[in-house]
Structures are given as C-alpha cells and as structure tokens.
C-alpha positions in Angstrom: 16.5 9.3 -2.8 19.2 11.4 -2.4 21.8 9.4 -0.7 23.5 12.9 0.5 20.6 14.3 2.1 20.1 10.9 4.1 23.1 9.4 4.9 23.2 10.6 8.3 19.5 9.9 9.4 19.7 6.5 7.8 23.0 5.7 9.9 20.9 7.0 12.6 17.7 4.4 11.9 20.5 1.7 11.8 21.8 2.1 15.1 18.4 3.1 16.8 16.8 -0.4 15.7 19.9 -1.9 17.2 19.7 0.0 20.7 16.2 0.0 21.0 16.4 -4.3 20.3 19.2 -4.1 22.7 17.1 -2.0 25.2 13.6 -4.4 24.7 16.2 -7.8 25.6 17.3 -5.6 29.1 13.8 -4.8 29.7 13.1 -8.7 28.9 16.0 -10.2 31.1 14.5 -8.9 34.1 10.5 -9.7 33.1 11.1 -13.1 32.7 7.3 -14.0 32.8 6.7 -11.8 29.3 3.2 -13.0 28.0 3.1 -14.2 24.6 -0.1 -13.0 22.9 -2.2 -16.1 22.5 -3.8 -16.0 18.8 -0.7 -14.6 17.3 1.8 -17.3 15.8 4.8 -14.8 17.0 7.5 -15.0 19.1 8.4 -12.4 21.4 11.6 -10.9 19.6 9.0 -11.5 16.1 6.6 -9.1 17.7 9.4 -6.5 18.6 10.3 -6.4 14.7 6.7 -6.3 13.7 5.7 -2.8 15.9 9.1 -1.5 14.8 7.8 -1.8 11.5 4.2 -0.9 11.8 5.4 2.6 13.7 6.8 3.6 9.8 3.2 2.7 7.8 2.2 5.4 6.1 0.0 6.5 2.8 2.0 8.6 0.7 0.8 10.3 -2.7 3.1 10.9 -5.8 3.7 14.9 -4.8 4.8 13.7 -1.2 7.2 11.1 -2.8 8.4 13.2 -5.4 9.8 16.4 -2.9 10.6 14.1 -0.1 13.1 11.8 -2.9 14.5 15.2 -3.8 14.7 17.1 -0.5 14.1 15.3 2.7 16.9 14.2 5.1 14.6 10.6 5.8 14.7 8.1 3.9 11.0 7.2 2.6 9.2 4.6 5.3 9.7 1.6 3.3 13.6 1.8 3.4 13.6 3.2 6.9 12.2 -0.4 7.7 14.3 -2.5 4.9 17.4 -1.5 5.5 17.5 -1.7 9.0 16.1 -4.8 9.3 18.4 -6.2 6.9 21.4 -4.9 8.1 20.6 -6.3 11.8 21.1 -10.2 12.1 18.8 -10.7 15.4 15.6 -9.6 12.9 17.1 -12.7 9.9 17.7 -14.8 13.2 14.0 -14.4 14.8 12.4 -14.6 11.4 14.8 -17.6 10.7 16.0 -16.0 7.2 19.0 -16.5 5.5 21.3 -13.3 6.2 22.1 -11.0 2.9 25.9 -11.1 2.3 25.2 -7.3 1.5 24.5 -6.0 4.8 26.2 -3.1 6.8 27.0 -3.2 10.9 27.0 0.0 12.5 28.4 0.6 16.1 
C-alpha cells in the first residue's frame, strides 16, 4: 500500500468509526429500550463493531489488489477495518481486549 496515496482517506476511516460510534451512543441515549437480538451472544456496542466491519467484506482477485496497492487513495478492506478498530479503545473495551500500546487517536 502506498502510504502516500492513503494517508488522508485512512485518517478519514479513523475519525468516521469514531463519530459514527459517537453518533450510534446519541441515537442509544435517547432509545433506552434498544432490543438485543435474542440468538446472538452480542452486546449492543459488539453488534455496532460487527456491521461496521461487515459493510467492508469484499472478494478481491490478485489484479484488483495489485493496481489498488499501487494506485488507490483507500486502503484495501481489511486495513480499513484493522486499523480503525484498533486505534479506537471503545471497540478493545466492548470486545474486552487488551489495548495495543501501538495505536493512534485522531481528533
């Protein structure tokens, strides 16, 4: 990946997972009867992180990877999830991991 051509979009997925959290716990503050879904063994703020995640699945083939590693301004799906969600301590609170010492906070 050309750390260059994403710096700016990957700043951007940073503090979009971090305002969009911030925006679900608004929208949760004043819904306080949220459902939780009944087969799932998920919290709430665990479900939030698993649809931010599922929106980036994606097949790719080895053409794809190899122009978008050289050219694109995004980062490929799998880091625009992993570094996010390592960077942001709600996501290693909720999942009840043990926060990397080499994480970034952004705004």
């Amino acid at each position: 990946v050309n750390g260059t051509n994403t710096l700016s979009e990957n700043i951007a997925d940073n503090g979009g997972l971090k305002y969009a959290f911030r925006a679900y716990q608004n929208w949760r503050d004043t819904h306080s009867n949220e459902d939780k879904l009944p087969a799932l063994p998920f919290n709430n703020n665990q479900l939030f992180f698993i649809g931010f995640a599922q929106e980036w699945c994606a097949k790719y083939n080895k053409i794809y990877v190899k122009a978008s590693m050289d050219k694109d301004v995004h980062s490929l799906n799998p880091v625009r999830v992993r570094v996010p969600l390592t960077n942001f301590p709600e996501f290693s609170k909720a999942f009840g991991c043990t926060p990397s010492n080499n994480t970034c906070t952004f705004w």
